[in-house]
Structure formats: structure tokens, C-alpha cells
N, CA, C and O atoms as a GROMACS GRO file, in nm:
protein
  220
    1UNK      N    1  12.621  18.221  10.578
    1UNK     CA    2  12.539  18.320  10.640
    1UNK      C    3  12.571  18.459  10.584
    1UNK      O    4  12.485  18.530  10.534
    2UNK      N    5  12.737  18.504  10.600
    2UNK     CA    6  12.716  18.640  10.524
    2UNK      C    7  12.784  18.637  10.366
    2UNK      O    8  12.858  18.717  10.308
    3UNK      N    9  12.714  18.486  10.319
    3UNK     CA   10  12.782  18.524  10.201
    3UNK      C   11  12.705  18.615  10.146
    3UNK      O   12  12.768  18.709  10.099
    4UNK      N   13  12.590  18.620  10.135
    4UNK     CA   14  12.508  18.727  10.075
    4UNK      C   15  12.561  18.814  10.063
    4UNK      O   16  12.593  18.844   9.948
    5UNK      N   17  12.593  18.890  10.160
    5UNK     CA   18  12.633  19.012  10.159
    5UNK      C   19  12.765  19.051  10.094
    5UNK      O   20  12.801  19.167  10.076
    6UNK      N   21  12.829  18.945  10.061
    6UNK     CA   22  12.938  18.967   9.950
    6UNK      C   23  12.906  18.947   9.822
    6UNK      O   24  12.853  18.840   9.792
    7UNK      N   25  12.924  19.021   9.748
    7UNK     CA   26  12.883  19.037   9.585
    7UNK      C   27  13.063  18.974   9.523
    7UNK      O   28  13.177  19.008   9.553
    8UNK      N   29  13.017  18.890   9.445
    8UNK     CA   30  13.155  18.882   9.372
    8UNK      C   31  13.164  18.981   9.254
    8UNK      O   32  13.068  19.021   9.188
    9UNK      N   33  13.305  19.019   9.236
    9UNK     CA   34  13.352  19.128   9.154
    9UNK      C   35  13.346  19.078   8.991
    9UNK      O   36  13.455  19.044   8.945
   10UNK      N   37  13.246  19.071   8.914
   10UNK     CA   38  13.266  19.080   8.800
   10UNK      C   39  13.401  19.039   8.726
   10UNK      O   40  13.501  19.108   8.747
   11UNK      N   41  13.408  18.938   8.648
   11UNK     CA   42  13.541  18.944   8.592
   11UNK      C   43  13.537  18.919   8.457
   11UNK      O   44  13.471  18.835   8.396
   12UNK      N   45  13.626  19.014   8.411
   12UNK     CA   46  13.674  18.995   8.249
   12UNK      C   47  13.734  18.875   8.207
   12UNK      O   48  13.795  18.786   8.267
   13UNK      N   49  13.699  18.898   8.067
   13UNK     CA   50  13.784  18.768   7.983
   13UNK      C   51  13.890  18.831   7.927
   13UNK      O   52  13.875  18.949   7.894
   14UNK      N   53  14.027  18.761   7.905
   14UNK     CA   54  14.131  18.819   7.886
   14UNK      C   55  14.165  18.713   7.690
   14UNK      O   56  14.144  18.600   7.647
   15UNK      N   57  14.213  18.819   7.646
   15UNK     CA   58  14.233  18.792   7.529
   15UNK      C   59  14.253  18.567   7.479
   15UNK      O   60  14.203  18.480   7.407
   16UNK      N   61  14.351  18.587   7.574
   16UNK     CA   62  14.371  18.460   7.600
   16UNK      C   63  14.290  18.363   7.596
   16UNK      O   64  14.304  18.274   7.513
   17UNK      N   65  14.171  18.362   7.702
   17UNK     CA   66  14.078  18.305   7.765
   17UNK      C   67  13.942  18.317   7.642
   17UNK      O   68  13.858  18.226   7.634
   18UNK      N   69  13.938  18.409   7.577
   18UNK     CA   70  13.939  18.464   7.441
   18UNK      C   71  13.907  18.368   7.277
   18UNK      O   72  13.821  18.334   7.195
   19UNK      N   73  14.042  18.363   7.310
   19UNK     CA   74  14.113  18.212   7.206
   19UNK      C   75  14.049  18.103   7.256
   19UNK      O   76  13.954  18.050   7.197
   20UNK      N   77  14.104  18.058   7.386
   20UNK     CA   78  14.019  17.905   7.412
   20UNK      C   79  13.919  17.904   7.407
   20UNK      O   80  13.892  17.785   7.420
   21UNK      N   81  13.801  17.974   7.392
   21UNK     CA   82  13.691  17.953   7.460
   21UNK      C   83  13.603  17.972   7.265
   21UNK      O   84  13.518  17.899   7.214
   22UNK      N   85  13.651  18.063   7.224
   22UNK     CA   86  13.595  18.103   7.098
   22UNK      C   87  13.670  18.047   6.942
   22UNK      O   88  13.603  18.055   6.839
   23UNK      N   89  13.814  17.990   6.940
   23UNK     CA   90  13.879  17.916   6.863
   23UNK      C   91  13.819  17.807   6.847
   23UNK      O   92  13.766  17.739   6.935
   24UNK      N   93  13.827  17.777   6.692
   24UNK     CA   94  13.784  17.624   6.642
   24UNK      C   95  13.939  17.501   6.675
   24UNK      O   96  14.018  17.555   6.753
   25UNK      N   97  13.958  17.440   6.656
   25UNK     CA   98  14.035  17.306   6.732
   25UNK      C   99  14.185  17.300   6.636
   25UNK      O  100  14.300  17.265   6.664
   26UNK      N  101  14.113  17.358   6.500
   26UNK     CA  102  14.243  17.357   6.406
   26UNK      C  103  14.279  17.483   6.488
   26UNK      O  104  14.338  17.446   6.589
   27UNK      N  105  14.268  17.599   6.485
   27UNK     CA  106  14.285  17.674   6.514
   27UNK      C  107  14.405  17.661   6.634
   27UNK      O  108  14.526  17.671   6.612
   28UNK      N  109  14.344  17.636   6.767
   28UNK     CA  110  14.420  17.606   6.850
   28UNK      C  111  14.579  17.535   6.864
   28UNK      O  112  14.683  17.573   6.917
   29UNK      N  113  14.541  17.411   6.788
   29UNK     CA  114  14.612  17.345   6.707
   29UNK      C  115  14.774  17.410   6.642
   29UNK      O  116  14.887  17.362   6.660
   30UNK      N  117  14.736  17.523   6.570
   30UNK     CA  118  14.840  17.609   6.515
   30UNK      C  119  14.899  17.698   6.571
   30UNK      O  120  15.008  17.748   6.541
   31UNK      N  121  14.819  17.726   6.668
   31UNK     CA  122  14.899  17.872   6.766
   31UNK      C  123  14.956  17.775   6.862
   31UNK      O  124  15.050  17.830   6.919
   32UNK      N  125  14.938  17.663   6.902
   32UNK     CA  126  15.012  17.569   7.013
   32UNK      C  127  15.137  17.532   6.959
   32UNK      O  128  15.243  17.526   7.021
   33UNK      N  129  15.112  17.496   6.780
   33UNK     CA  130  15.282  17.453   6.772
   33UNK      C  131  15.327  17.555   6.733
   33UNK      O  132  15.447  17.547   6.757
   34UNK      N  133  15.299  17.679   6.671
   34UNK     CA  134  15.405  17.812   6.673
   34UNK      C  135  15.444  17.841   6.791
   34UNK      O  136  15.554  17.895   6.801
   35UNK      N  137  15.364  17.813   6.912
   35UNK     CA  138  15.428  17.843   7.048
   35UNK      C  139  15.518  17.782   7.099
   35UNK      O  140  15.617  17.829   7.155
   36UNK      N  141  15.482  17.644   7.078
   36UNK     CA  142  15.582  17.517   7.098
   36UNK      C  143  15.721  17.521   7.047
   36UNK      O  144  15.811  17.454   7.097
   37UNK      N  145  15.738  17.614   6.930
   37UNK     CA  146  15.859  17.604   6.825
   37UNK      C  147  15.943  17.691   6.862
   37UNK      O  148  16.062  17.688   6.830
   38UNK      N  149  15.899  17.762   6.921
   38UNK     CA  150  15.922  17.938   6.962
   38UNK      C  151  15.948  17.897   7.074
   38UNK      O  152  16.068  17.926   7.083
   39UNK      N  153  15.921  17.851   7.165
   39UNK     CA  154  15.961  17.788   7.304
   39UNK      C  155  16.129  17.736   7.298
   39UNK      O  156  16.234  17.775   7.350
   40UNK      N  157  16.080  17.606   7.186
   40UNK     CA  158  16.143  17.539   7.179
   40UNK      C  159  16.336  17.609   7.127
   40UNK      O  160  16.446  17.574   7.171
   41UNK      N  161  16.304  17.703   7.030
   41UNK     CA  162  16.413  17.774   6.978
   41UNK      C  163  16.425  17.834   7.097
   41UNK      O  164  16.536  17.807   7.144
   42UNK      N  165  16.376  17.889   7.153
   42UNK     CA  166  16.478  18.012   7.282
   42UNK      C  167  16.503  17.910   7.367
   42UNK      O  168  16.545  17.959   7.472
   43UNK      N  169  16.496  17.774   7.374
   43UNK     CA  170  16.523  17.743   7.488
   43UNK      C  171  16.679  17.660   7.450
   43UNK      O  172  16.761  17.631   7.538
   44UNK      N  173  16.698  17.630   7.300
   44UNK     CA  174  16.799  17.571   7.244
   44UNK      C  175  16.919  17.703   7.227
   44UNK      O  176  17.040  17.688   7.242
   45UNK      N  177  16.843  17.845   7.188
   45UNK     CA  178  16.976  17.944   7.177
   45UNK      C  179  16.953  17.985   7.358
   45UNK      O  180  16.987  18.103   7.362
   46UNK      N  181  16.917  17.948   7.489
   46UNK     CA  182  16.956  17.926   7.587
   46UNK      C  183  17.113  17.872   7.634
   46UNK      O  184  17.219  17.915   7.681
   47UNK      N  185  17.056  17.766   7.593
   47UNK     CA  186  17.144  17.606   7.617
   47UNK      C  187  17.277  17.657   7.542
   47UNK      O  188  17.367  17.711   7.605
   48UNK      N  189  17.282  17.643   7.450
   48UNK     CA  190  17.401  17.714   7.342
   48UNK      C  191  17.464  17.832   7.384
   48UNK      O  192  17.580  17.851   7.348
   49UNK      N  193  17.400  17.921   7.460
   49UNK     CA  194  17.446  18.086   7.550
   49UNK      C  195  17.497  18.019   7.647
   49UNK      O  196  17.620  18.027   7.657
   50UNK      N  197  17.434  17.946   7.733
   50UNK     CA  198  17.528  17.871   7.849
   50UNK      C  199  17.676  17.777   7.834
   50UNK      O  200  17.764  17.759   7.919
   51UNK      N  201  17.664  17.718   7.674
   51UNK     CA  202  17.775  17.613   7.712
   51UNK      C  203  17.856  17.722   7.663
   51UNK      O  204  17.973  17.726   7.702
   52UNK      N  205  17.817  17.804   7.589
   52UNK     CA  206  17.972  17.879   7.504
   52UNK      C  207  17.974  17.936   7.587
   52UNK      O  208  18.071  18.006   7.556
   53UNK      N  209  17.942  17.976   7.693
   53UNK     CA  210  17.956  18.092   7.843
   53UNK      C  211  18.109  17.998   7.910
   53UNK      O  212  18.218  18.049   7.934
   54UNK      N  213  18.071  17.853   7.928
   54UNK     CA  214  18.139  17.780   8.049
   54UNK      C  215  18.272  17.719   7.949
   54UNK      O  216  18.371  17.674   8.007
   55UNK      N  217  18.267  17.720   7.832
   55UNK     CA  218  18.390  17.679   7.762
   55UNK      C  219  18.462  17.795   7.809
   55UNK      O  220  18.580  17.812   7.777
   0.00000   0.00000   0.00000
């Protein structure tokens, strides 16, 4: 009944949203495993900061 009277607020696309929507599949593809790798390294010099912490 009063949805009418509520207007939804316009919303932007964010760079991000950007990529998925306008990237071809290779594309995607390559920025997922540079992310993945990059993940993957800070999460190994993590692990390595912690054990040499507790030795």
C-alpha cells in the first residue's frame, strides 16, 4: 500500500561490480588467480609471523 510512496535510492556500480559484469571470462579468470596468489602469499608470510612469534 505505501510502497509507492517510497522511491528507491538509485544505486551506483562500483568498480568491482564493474569487472564482473563488463569482463570477458579470460579476463576474470586472471585477476582471480593473481588474487588467489596474493591471498595465498600473505596468508603463508602470516603463518610463518606466527610460528617464529611462539618459538
Amino acid at each position: 500500500m505505501f510502497s509507492n510512496l517510497i522511491k528507491p535510492k538509485p544505486t551506483q556500480n562500483s568498480k568491482l561490480s564493474d569487472f564482473v559484469l563488463d569482463s570477458s571470462s579470460s579476463e576474470k579468470k586472471r585477476v582471480y588467480s593473481q588474487v588467489i596468489d596474493r591471498a595465498i602469499t600473505s596468508q603463508v608470510q602470516l603463518v610463518n609471523k606466527a610460528s617464529a612469534t611462539q618459538r
